[in-house]
C-alpha positions in Angstrom: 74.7 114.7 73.9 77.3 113.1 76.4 80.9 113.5 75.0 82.6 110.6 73.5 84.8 108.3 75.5 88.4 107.2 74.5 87.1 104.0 73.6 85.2 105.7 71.3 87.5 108.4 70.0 89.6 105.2 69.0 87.8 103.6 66.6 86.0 106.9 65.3 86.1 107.9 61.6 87.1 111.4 61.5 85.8 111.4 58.0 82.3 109.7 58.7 79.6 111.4 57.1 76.4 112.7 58.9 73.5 110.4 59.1 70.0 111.6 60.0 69.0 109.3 63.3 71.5 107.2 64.9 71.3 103.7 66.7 70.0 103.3 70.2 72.7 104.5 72.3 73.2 103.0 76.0 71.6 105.2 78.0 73.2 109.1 79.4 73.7 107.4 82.9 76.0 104.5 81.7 78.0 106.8 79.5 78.5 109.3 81.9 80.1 106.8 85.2 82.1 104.8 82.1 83.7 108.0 81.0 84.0 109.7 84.8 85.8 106.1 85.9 88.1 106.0 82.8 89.5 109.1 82.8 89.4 110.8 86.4 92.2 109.5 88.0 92.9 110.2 91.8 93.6 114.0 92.6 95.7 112.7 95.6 99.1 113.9 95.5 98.5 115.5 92.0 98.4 111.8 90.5 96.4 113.6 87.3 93.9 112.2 84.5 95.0 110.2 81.8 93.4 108.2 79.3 92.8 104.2 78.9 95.1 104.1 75.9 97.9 106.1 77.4 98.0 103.7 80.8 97.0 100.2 79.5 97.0 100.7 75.4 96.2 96.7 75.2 93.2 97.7 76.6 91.4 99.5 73.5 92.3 95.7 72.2 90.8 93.8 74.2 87.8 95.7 74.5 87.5 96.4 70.5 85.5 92.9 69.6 83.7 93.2 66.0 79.6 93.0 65.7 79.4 89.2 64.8 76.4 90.3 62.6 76.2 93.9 61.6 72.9 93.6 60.0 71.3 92.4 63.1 72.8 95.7 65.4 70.0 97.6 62.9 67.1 95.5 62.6 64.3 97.3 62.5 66.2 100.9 62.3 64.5 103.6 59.9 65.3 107.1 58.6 69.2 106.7 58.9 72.0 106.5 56.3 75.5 104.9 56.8 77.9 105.3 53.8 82.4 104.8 53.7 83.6 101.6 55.3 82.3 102.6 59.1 84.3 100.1 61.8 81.6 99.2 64.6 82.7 98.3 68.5 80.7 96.0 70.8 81.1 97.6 74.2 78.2 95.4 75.5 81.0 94.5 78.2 82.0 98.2 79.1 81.6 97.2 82.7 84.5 95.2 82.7 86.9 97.9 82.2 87.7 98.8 85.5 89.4 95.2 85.9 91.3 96.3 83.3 93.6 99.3 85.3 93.1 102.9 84.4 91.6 105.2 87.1 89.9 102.2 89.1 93.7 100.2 88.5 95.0 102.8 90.5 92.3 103.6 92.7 92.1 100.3 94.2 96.4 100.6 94.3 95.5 103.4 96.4 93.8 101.3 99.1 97.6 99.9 100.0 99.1 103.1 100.4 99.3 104.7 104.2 99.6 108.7 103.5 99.2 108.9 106.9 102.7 107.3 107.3 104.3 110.3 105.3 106.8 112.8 107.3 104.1 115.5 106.3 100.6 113.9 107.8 98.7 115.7 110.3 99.5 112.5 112.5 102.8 113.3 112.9 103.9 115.2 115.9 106.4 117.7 114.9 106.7 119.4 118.3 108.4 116.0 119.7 111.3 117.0 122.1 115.0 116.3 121.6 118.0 117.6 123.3 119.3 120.6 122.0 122.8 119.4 122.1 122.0 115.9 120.6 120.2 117.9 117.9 122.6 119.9 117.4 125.6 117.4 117.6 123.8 114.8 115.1 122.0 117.5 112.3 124.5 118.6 110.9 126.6 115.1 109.8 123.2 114.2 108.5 122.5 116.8 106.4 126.4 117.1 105.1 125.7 113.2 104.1 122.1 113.9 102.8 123.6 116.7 100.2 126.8 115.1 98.8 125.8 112.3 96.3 128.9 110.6 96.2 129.9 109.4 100.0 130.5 105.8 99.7 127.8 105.0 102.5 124.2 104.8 100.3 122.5 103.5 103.7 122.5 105.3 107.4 121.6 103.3 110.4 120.1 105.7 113.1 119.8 104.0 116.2 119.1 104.8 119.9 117.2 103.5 122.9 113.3 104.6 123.0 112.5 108.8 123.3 116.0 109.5 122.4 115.3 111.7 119.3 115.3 109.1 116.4 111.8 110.3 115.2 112.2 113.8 115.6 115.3 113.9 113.8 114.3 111.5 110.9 111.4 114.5 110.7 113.7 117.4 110.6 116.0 115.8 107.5 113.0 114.9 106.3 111.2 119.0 106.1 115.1 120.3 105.9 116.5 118.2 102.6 113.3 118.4 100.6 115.3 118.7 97.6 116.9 115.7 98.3 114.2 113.6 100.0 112.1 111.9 97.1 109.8 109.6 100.0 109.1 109.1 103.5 107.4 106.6 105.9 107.0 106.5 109.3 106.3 103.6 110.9 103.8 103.3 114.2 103.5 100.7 116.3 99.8 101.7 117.1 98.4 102.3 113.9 97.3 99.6 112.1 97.8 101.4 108.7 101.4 102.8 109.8 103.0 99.1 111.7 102.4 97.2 108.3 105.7 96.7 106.0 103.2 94.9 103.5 102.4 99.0 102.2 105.9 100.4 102.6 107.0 100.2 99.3 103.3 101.1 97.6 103.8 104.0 100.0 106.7 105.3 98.6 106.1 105.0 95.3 103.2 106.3 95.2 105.6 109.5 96.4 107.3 109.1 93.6 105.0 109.5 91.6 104.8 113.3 92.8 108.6 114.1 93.7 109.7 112.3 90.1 107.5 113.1 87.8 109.4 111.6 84.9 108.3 107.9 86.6 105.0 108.5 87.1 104.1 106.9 83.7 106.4 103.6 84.3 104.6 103.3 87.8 101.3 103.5 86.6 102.1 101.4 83.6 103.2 98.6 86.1 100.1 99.1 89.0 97.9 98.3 85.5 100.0 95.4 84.4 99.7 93.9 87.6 96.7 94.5 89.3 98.1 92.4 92.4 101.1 94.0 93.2 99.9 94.8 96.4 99.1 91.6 97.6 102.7 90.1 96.1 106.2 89.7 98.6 107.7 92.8 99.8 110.5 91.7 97.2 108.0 91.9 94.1 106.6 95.1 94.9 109.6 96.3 95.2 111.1 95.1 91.9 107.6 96.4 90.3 106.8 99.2 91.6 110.6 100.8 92.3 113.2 98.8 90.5 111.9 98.4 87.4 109.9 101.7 86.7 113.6 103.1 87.2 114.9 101.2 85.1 112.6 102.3 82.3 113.6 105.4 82.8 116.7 104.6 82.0 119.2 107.8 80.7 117.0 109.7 83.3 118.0 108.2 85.9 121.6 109.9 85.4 120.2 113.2 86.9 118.7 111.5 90.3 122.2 109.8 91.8 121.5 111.0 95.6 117.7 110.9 96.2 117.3 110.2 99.7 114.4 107.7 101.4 113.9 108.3 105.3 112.1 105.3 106.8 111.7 105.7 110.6 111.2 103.0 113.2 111.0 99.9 111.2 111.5 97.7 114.4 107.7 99.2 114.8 106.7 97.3 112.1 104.3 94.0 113.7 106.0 91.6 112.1 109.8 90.5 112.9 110.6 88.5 109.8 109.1 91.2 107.8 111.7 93.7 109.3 114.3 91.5 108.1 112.6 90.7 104.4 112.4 94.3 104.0 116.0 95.5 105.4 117.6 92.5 102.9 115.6 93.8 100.2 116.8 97.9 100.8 120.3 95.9 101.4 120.3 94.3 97.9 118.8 97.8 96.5 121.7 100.3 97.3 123.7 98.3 95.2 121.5 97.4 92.3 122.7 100.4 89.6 119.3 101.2 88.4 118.3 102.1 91.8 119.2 105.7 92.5 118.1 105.9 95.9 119.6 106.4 99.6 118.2 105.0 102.6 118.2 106.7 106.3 116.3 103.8 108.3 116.2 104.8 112.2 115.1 102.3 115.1 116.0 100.3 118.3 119.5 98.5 117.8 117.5 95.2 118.5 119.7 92.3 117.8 117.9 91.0 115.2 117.8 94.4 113.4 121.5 94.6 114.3 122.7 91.4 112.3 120.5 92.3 109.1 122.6 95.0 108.8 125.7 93.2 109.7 125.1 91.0 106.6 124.6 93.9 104.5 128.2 93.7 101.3 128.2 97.5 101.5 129.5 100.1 103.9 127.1 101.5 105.8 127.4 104.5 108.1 126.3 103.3 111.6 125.2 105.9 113.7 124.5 105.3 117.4 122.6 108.5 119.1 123.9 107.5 122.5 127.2 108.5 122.0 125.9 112.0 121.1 123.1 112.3 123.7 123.5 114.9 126.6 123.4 111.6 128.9 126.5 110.6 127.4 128.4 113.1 127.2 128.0 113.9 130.8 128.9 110.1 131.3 132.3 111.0 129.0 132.7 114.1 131.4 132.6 111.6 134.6 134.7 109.1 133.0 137.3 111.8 131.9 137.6 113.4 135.6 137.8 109.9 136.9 140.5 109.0 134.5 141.9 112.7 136.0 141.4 111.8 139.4 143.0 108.1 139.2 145.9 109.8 137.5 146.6 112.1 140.2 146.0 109.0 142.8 148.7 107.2 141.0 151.1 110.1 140.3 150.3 110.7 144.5 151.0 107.0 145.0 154.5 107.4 142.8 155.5 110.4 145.1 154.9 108.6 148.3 156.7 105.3 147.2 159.6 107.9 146.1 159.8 109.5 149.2 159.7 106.2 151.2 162.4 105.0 149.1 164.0 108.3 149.8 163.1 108.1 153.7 164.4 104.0 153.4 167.7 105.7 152.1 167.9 108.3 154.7 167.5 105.8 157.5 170.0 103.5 156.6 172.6 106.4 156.1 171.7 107.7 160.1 171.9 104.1 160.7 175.4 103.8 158.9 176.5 107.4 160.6 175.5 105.7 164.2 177.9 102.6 163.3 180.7 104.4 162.4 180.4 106.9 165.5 180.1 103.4 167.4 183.0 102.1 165.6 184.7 105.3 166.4 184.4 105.7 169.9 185.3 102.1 170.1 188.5 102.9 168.2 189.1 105.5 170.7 188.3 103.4 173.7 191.0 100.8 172.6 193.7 103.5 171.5 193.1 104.9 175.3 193.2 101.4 176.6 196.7 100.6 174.8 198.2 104.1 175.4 197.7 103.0 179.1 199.1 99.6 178.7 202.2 101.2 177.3 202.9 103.8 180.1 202.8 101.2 182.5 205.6 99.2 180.8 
């Protein structure tokens, strides 16, 4: 005997008696793929099972449709008895619940998520090189901001020219705050699954799922609702999938001020005007109250990228990488002993315009000393001259 679905277990009669032969039932193969789609749910990410009343209760509802003519169901039936007020379910249409959410609701949500985009894929090259120095010069502000909850920046611009570290360092916060970090995505230029911003936000929800448990349900409860989230605006999934499952959460929410989401290169996302919907949609996030999230987003500082986040109402902490690169600070070195050097030029240039004032000084005394020895001799010439004069009177 195949075990009884939910369906079934819904409109049972616990206090049904025993009847000798039952109807025809649908045969072992139906039963079995109806009950293995309803209630084995993905084991990806330890999303569970749960049952068809638990994730879309108007379900049962729907489904539940009376036998227009009971008497018909048992024509030509022998050897059974049916006593108490039995409650019988047409599930001719049983096929039609995977339209209806459960398992294949959030299998098919599946098909929009990129795990390969998380900071903990195999794709993702953890060995990628940085400077020591930057690395060390850039870590630990990052992580200081990553574990206080209460700095008034909720958003951190990482941004650098290409192989300067922004990836590698997005993936160290990322494996280093883990208590912190509630979802991750990594964007890739060269992977179709990883450049599309249409599965960002099914991406990391479907992470929260795992690193908040307590909004797994709400998530679920609005993938099954709307069966098209994926296919809405960047804006609607995010309002569906993230604002509004938080919101249900409601006094739970207290205890997750300070989650942190990393999302790395999103200037290699394929479409411009997609970078911008999704940066004034994270913009409009940080300060919506029943979002409790933090965003690190790293990329290019592409003008374009640049004014989004110019037009963000919020501080945000901009961090440029160049100014703590080793090819910067060896630029600040230069500059400095330049700076040095044209200091010493112009203290040099002082001294010499002192001691040419000095030597301008001297000369006119020696030529001032030469007058008056002129003057003096001349005096003498002309006392001799007269002392002459005067004898010969």
């Amino acid at each position: 005997m195949s075990p009884a679905t939910p369906l079934q277990d819904a409109h049972s009669n616990s206090n049904q008696e025993q009847y000798d032969r039952r109807p025809q039932r649908l045969p072992q193969s139906t039963h079995q793929g109806y009950s293995k789609s309803l209630n084995t749910l993905p084991q990806v990410l330890g999303v569970g099972q749960r049952s068809m009343e638990e994730t879309h209760p108007s379900s049962v509802d729907h489904l539940a449709v009376p036998a227009p003519n009971t008497a018909s169901m048992f024509q030509s039936a022998q050897r059974f008895n049916i006593s108490g007020q039995p409650h019988f379910v047409n599930i001719a249409n049983i096929n039609q619940l995977s339209n209806l959410g459960g398992s294949q609701g959030l299998e098919n949500f599946r098909k929009s998520v990129s795990l390969n985009a998380l900071h903990d894929s195999s794709t993702q090259e953890l060995d990628r090189q940085v400077q020591q120095s930057l690395r060390k010069n850039t870590l630990k502000q990052l992580r200081d901001w990553t574990d206080n909850p209460i700095v008034p920046e909720h958003i951190i611009w990482l941004h650098g020219p290409a192989s300067i570290g922004k990836t590698a360092i997005a993936l160290d916060i990322a494996w280093t705050g883990r208590e912190r970090v509630a979802a991750t995505f990594f964007f890739s230029r060269t992977d179709a699954n990883r450049n599309d911003g249409n599965r960002l936000f099914p991406t990391l929800a479907w992470q929260f799922m795992v690193s908040i448990p307590d909004i797994k349900n709400h998530i679920i409860h609005s993938i099954n609702e709307r069966p098209d989230i994926p296919d809405k605006g960047v804006e609607g999934q995010f309002e569906y999938l993230i604002a509004q499952p938080f919101a249900a959460m409601k006094e739970a929410t207290s205890g997750l001020s300070g989650l942190v989401v990393i999302i790395d290169g999103i200037d290699e996302c394929a479409d411009i005007r997609l970078q911008r919907r999704i940066l004034k949609v994270i913009g409009s996030a940080i300060q919506d109250p029943r979002v409790p999230l933090r965003f690190i987003i790293s990329s290019r500082p592409d003008a374009h990228i640049q004014e989004a986040f110019h037009q963000f109402q919020c501080p945000i902490f901009d961090f440029d990488l160049v100014k703590f690169s080793p090819a910067e600070e060896i630029r600040k070195r230069e500059e400095e002993i330049r700076t040095r050097e044209e200091e010493v030029r112009k203290r040099e240039e002082e001294i010499g315009k002192r001691e040419e004032e000095t030597g301008k000084r001297e000369g006119e005394i020696e030529k001032r000393r030469r007058r008056n020895r002129k003057e003096r001799r001349r005096e003498q010439k002309e006392s001799r001259r007269y002392r002459k004069e005067r004898r010969r009177d």
